[in-house]
Residue frames as a rotation matrix with the C-alpha (Angstrom) as fourth column:
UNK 1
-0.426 0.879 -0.214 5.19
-0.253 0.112 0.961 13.32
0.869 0.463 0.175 -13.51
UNK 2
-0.514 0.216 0.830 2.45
-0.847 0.022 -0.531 13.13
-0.133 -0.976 0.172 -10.56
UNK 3
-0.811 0.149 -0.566 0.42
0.087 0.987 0.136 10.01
0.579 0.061 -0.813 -10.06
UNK 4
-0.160 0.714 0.682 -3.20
-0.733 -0.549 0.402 10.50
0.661 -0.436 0.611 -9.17
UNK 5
-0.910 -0.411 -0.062 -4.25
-0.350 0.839 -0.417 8.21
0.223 -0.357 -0.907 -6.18
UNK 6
0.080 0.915 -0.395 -7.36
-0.602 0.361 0.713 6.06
0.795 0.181 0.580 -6.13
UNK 7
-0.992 -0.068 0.103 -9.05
-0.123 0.517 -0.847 4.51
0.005 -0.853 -0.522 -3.11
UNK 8
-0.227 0.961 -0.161 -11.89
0.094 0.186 0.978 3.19
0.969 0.207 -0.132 -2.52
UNK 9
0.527 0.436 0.730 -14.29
-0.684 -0.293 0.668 3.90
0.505 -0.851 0.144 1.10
UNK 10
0.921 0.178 -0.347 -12.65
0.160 0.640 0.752 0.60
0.356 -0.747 0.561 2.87
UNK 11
-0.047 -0.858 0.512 -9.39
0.633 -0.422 -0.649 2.02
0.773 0.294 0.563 2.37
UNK 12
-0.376 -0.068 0.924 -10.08
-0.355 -0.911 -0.211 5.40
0.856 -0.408 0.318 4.00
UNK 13
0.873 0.481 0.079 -11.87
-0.256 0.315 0.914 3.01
0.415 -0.819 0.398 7.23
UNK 14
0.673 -0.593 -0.442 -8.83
0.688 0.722 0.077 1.10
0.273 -0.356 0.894 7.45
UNK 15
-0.397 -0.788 0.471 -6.41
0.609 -0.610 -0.507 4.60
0.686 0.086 0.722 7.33
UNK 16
-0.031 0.236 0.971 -8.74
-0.661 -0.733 0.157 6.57
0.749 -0.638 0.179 10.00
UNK 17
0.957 0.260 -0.125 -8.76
-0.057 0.595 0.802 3.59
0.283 -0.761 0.584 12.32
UNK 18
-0.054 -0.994 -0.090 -4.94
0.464 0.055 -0.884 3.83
0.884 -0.090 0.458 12.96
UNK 19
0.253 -0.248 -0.935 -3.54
0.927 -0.214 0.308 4.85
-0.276 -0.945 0.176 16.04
UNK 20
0.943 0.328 -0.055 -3.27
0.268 -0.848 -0.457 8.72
-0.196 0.417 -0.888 15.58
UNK 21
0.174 -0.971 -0.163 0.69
-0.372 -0.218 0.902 8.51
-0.912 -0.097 -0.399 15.14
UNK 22
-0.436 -0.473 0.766 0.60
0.342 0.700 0.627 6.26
-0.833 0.535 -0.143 12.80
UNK 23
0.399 0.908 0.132 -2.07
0.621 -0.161 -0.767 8.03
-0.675 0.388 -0.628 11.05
UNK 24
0.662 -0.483 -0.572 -0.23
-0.525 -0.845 0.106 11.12
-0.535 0.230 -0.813 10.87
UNK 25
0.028 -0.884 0.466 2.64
-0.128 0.459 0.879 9.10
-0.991 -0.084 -0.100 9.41
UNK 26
-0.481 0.257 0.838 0.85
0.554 0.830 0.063 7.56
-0.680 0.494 -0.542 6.98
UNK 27
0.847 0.511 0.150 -1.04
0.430 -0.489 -0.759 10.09
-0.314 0.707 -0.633 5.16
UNK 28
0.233 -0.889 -0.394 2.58
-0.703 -0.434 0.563 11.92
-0.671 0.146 -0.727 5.01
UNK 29
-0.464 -0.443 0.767 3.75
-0.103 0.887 0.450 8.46
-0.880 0.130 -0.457 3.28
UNK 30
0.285 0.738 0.612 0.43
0.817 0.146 -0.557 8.21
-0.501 0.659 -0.561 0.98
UNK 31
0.805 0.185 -0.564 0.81
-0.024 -0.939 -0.342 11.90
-0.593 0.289 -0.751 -0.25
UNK 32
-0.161 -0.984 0.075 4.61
-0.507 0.147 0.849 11.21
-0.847 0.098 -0.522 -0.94
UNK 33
-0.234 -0.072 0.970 3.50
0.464 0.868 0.176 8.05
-0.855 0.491 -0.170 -3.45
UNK 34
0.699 0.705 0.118 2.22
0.415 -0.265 -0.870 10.77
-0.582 0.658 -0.478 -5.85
UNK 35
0.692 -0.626 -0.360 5.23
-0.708 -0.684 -0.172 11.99
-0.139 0.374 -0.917 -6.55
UNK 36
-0.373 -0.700 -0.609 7.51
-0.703 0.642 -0.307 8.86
0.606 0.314 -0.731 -6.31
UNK 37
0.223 0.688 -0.691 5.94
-0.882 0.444 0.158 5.77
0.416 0.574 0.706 -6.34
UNK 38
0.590 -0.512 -0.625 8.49
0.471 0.846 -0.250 3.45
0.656 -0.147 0.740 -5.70
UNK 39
0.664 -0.329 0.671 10.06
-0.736 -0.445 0.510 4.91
0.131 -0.833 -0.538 -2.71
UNK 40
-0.441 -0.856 -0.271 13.33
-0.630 0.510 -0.586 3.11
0.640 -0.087 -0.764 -1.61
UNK 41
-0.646 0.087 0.758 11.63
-0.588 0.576 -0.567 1.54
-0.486 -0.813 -0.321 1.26
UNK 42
0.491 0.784 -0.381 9.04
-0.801 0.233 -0.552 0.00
-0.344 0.576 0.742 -1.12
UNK 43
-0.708 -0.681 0.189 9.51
-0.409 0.613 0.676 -3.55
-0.576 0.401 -0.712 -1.90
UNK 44
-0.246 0.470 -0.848 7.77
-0.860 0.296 0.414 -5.42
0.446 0.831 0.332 -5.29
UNK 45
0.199 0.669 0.716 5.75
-0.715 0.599 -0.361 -8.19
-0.670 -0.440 0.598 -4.37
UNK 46
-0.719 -0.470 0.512 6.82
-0.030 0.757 0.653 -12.03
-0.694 0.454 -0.558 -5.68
UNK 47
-0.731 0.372 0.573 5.74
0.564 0.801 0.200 -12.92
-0.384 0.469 -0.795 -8.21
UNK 48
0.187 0.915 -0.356 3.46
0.885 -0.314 -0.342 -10.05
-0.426 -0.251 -0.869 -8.41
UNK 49
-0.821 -0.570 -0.027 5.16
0.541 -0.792 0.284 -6.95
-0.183 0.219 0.959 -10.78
UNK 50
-0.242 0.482 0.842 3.14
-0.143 -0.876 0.461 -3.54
0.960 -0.008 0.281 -10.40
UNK 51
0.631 0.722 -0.282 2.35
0.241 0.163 0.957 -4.69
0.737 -0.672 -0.071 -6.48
UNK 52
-0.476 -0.877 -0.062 4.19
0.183 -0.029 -0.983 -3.44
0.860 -0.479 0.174 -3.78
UNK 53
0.518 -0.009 -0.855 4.64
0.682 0.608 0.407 -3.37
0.516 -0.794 0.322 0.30
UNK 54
-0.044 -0.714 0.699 5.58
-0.040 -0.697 -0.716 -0.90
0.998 -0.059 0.002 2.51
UNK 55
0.054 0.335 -0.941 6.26
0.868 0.450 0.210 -1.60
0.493 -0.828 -0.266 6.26
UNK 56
0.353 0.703 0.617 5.07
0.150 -0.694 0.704 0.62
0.924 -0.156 -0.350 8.99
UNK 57
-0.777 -0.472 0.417 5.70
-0.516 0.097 -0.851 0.76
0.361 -0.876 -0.319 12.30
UNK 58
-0.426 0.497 0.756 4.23
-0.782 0.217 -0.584 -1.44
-0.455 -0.840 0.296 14.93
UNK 59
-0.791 -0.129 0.598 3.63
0.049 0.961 0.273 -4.66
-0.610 0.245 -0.754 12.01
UNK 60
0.248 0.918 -0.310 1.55
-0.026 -0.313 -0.949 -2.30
-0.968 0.243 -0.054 9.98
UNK 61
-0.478 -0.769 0.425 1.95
0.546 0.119 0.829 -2.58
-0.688 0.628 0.363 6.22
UNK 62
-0.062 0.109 -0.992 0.93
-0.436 -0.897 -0.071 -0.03
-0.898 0.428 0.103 3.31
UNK 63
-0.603 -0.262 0.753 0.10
0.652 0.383 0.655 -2.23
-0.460 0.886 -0.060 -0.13
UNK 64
0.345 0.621 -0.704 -0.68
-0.486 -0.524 -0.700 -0.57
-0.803 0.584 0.122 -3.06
UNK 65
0.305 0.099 0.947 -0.41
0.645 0.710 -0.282 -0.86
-0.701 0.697 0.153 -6.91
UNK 66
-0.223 -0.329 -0.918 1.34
-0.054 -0.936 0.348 0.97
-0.973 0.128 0.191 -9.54
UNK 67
0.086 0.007 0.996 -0.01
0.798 0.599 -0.073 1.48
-0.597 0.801 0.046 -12.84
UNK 68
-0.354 -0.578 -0.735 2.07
0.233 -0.816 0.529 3.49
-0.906 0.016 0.423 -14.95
UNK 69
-0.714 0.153 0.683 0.31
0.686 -0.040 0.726 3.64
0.139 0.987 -0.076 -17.99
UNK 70
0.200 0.815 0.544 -2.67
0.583 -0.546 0.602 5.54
0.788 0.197 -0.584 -16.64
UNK 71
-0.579 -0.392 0.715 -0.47
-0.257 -0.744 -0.617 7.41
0.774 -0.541 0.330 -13.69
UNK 72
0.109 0.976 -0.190 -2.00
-0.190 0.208 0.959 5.77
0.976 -0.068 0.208 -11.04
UNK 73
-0.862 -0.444 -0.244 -0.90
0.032 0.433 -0.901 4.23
0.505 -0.785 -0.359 -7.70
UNK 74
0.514 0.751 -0.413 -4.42
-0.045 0.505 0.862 1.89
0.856 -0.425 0.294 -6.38
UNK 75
-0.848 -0.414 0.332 -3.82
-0.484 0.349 -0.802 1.97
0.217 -0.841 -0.496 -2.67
UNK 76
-0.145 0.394 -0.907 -5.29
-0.008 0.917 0.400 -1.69
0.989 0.065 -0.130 -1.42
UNK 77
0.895 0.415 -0.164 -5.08
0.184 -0.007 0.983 -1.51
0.407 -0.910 -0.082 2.20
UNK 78
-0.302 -0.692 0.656 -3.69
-0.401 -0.532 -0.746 -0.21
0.865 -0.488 -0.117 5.46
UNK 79
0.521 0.612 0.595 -3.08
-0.730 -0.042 0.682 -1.83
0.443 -0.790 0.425 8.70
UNK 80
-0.084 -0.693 0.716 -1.73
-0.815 0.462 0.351 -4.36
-0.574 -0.554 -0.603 10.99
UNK 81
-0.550 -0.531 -0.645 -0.52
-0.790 0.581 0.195 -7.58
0.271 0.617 -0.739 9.04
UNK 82
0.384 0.627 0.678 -2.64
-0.819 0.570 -0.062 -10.51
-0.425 -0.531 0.733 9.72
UNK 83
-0.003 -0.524 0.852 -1.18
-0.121 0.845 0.520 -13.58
-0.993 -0.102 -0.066 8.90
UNK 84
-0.154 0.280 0.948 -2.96
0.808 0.587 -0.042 -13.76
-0.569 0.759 -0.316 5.55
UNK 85
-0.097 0.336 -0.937 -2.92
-0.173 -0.933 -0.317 -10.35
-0.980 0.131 0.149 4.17
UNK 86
-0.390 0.035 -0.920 -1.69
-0.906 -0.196 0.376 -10.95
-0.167 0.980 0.108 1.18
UNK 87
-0.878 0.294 0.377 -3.67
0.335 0.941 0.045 -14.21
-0.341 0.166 -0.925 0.35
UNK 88
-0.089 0.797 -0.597 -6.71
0.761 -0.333 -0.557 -11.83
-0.643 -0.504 -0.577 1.30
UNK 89
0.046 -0.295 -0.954 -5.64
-0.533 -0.815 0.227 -9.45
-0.845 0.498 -0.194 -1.36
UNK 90
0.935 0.177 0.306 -5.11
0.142 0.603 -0.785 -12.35
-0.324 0.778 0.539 -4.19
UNK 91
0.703 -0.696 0.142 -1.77
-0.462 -0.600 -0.653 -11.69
0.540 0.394 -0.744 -3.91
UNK 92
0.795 -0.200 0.573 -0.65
-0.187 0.817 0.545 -15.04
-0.577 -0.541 0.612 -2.11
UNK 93
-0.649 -0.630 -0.426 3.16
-0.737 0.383 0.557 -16.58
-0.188 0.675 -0.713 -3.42
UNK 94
0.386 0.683 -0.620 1.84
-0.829 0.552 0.092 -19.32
0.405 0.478 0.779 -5.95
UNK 95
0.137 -0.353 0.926 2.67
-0.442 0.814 0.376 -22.60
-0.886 -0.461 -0.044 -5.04
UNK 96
-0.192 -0.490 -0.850 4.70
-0.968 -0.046 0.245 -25.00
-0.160 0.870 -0.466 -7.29
């Protein structure tokens, strides 16, 4: 089964503003998720099931969302890691 992918305009800023290697990389990577989602390198986010993480090269990371009921895979953002990404996303570990 394919998986349609959904982005939204800040998305596509954040994926043409790469470094053209990485670009190229990426879209190769993105295309891939339609067919298999969960890639081995793909890791689930704590605490966080349907969210995942894919590192890049150069401390870039790849998050997206899978939702398998409606064949989906929500890509959130692309780019270099900032301390807070995933806070910035709402996707912070909770605190106990």
């Amino acid at each position: 089964m394919s998986y349609r992918l959904r982005f939204d305009r800040s998305f596509m800023r954040q994926l043409e503003s790469l470094p053209g290697d990485l670009r190229s990389v990426a879209r190769h990577l993105i295309r891939s998720l339609a067919d298999t989602p969960r890639p081995t390198k793909a890791k689930e986010l704590d605490m966080h099931p349907t969210y995942f993480r894919i590192w890049l090269p150069r401390q870039h990371r790849l998050v997206y969302q899978v939702l398998d009921e409606e064949s989906v895979v929500d890509l959130l953002y692309i780019g270099p890691k900032p301390p807070d990404l995933y806070d910035r996303l709402g996707l912070g570990r909770q605190q106990s």
